[in-house]
C-alpha positions in Angstrom: -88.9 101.7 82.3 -92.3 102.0 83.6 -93.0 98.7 82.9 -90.3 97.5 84.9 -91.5 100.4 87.9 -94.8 98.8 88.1 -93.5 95.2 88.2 -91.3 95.7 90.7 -93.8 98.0 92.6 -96.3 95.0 92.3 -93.7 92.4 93.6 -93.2 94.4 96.8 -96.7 94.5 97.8 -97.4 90.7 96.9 -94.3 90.1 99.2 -95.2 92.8 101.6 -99.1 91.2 101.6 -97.4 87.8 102.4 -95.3 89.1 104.9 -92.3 88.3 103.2 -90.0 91.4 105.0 -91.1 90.3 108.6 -90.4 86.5 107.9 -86.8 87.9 106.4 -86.1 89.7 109.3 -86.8 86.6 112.1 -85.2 85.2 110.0 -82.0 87.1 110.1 -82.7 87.4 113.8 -82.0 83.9 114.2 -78.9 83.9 112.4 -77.4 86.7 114.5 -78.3 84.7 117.4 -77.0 81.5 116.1 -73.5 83.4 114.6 -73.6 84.6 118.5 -73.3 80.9 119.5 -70.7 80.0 117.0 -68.2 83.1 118.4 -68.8 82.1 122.2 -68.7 77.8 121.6 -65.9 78.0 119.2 -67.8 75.3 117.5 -71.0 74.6 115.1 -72.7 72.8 117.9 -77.2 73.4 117.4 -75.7 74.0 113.2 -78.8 71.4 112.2 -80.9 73.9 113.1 -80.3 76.2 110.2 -80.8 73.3 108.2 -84.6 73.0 109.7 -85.0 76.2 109.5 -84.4 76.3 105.4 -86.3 73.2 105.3 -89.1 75.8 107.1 -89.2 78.2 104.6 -89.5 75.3 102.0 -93.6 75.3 102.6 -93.8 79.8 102.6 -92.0 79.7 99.5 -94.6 76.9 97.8 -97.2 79.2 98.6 -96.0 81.7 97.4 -95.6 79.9 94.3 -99.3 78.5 94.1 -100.4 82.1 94.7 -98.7 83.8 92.1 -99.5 80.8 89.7 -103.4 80.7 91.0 -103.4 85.1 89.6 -102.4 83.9 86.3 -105.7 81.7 85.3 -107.4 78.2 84.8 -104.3 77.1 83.2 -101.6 78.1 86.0 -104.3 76.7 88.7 -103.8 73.5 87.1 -99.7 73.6 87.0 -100.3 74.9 91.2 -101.4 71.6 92.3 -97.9 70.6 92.2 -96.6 73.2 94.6 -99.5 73.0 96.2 -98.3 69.1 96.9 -95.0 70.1 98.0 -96.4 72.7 100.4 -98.5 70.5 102.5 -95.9 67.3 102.4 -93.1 70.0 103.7 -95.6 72.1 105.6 -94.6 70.0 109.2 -91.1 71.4 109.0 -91.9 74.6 110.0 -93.9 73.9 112.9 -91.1 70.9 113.4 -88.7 73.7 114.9 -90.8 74.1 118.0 -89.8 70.5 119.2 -85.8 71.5 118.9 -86.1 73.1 121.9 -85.9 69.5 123.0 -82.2 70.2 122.4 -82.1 72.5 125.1 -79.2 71.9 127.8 -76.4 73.2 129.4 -73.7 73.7 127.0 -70.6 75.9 128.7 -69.1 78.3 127.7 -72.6 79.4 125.8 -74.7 80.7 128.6 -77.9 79.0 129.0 -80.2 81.7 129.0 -78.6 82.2 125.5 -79.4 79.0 124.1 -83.1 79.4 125.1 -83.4 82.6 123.8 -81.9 81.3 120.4 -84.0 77.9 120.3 -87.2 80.1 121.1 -86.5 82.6 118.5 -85.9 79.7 115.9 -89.2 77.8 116.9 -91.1 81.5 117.1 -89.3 81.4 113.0 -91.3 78.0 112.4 -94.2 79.1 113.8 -94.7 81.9 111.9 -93.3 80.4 108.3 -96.2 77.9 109.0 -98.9 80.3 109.6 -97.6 82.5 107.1 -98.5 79.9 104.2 -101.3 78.8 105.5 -103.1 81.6 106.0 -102.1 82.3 102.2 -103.0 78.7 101.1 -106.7 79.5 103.1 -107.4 82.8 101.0 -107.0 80.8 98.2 -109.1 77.6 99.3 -111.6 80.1 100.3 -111.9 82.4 97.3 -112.5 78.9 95.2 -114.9 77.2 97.5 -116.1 79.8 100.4 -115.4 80.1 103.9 -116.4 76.6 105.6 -114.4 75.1 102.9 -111.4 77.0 103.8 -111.4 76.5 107.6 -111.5 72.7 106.4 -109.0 72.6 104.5 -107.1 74.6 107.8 -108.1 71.8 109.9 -107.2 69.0 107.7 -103.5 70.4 107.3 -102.7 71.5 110.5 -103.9 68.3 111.7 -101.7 66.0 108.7 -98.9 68.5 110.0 -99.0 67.2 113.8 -99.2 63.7 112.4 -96.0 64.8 110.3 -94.4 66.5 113.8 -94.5 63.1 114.9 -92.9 61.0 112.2 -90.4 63.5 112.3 -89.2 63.7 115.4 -89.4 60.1 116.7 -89.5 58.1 113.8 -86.3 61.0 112.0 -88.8 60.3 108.8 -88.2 63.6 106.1 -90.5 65.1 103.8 -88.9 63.7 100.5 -88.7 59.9 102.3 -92.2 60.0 100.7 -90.7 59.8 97.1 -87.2 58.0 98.3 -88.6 55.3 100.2 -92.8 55.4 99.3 -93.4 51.6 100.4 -91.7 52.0 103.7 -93.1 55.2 104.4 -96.9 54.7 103.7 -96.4 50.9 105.4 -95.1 53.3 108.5 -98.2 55.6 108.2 -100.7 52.9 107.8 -99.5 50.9 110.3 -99.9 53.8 112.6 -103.6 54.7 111.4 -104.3 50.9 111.9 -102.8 50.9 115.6 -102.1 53.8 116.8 -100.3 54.0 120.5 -100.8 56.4 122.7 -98.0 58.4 122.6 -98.8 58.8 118.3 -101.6 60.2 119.2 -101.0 62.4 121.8 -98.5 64.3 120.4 -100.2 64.6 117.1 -103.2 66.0 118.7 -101.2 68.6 121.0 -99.4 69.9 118.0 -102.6 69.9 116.1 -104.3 71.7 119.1 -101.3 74.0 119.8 -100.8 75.0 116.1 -104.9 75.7 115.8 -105.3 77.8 118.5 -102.4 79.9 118.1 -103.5 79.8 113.9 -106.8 81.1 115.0 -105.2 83.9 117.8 -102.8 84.8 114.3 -105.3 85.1 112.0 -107.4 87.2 114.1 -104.9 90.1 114.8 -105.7 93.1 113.4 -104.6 96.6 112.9 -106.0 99.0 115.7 -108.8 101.1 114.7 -108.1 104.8 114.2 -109.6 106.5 117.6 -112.4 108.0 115.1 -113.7 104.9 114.5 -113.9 103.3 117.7 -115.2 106.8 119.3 -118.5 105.8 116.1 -118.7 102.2 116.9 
């Protein structure tokens, strides 16, 4: 019985250290909203968007995996390379959210103001899903090969991930099209790397740019300082 105490008390503070309950309530958040939508349309109207958002918690729950393996030993850091896979080729979903607000318009009888509070909450979901693992994913990177080595690695991903906002949205390529349809993906990708246009590049270096700064500003939050504390420093 204690046994089971301590394993249970050590699986809420891995998930509570991963910010597992915050992420569960935006979650729910944005199912309120979106049950909200379906009451006032009548209709399922916006419905992909719970389907992005699942596909957004695909990445948090990889590294949540690779962690939890990566605590185990040499052995289990070897079997965590292949969630660690799966979390960077599905980490783009989660930041993918943020361009669904493309699908904002008019839609009577759902108020507008409604539908931008629901795509915003959904995008804010994304955002933080993404962050969320990465920031996880970093700890690791960094524990194994120090701290220059882990903003590297941030770098790298966030900037494969606004390459991957990109395919997704204007070429409607998904994460598992790399194993479906390989040849016609990495022919897409190269072709793109070989001759890039203007607009591939511009939106994959605002994401990038968007999703670094706002990394940085969510990384850098921190609890206040007891009033002691800052009255010594």
């Amino acid at each position: 019985m204690l046994m089971s105490n301590n394993r249970l008390s050590g699986t809420h503070r891995f998930l509570s250290g991963h910010s597992f309950y915050a992420l569960v309530l935006c979650t729910g958040l944005c199912f309120a909203f979106f049950a909200g939508r379906v009451y006032l349309a009548r209709s399922f109207t916006l419905g992909f968007l719970i389907w992005n958002l699942f596909l957004a918690w695909v990445p948090y729950l990889c590294s949540l995996w690779v962690t939890a393996l990566w605590r185990r030993g040499a052995l289990s850091r070897v079997l965590a390379l292949l969630p660690a896979a799966a979390w960077l080729l599905f980490l783009p979903n989660a930041p993918y959210l943020v361009t669904d607000l493309a699908h904002l318009d008019p839609r009577p009888p759902v108020p507008y103001w409604y539908d931008i509070g629901m795509l915003a909450t959904f995008a804010l979901n994304g955002l933080f899903l993404a962050f969320a693992s990465l920031r996880a994913m970093q700890a690791l990177v960094e524990r194994a090969t120090g701290r220059i080595a882990g903003w590297l690695f941030v770098m790298l991903a966030i900037g494969l991930s606004g390459f991957g906002i990109y395919l997704g949205r204007f070429d409607r390529l998904n994460s598992w099209d790399l194993w479906t349809q390989p040849d016609d993906v990495l022919g897409m990708i190269f072709g793109y790397l070989r001759y890039p246009s203007s607009q591939t590049a511009g939106v994959t270096l605002m994401f990038a740019a968007i999703l670094f700064v706002f990394y940085v500003a969510f990384v850098s939050a921190r609890e206040p300082l007891p009033l002691r504390a800052q009255a010594e420093r």
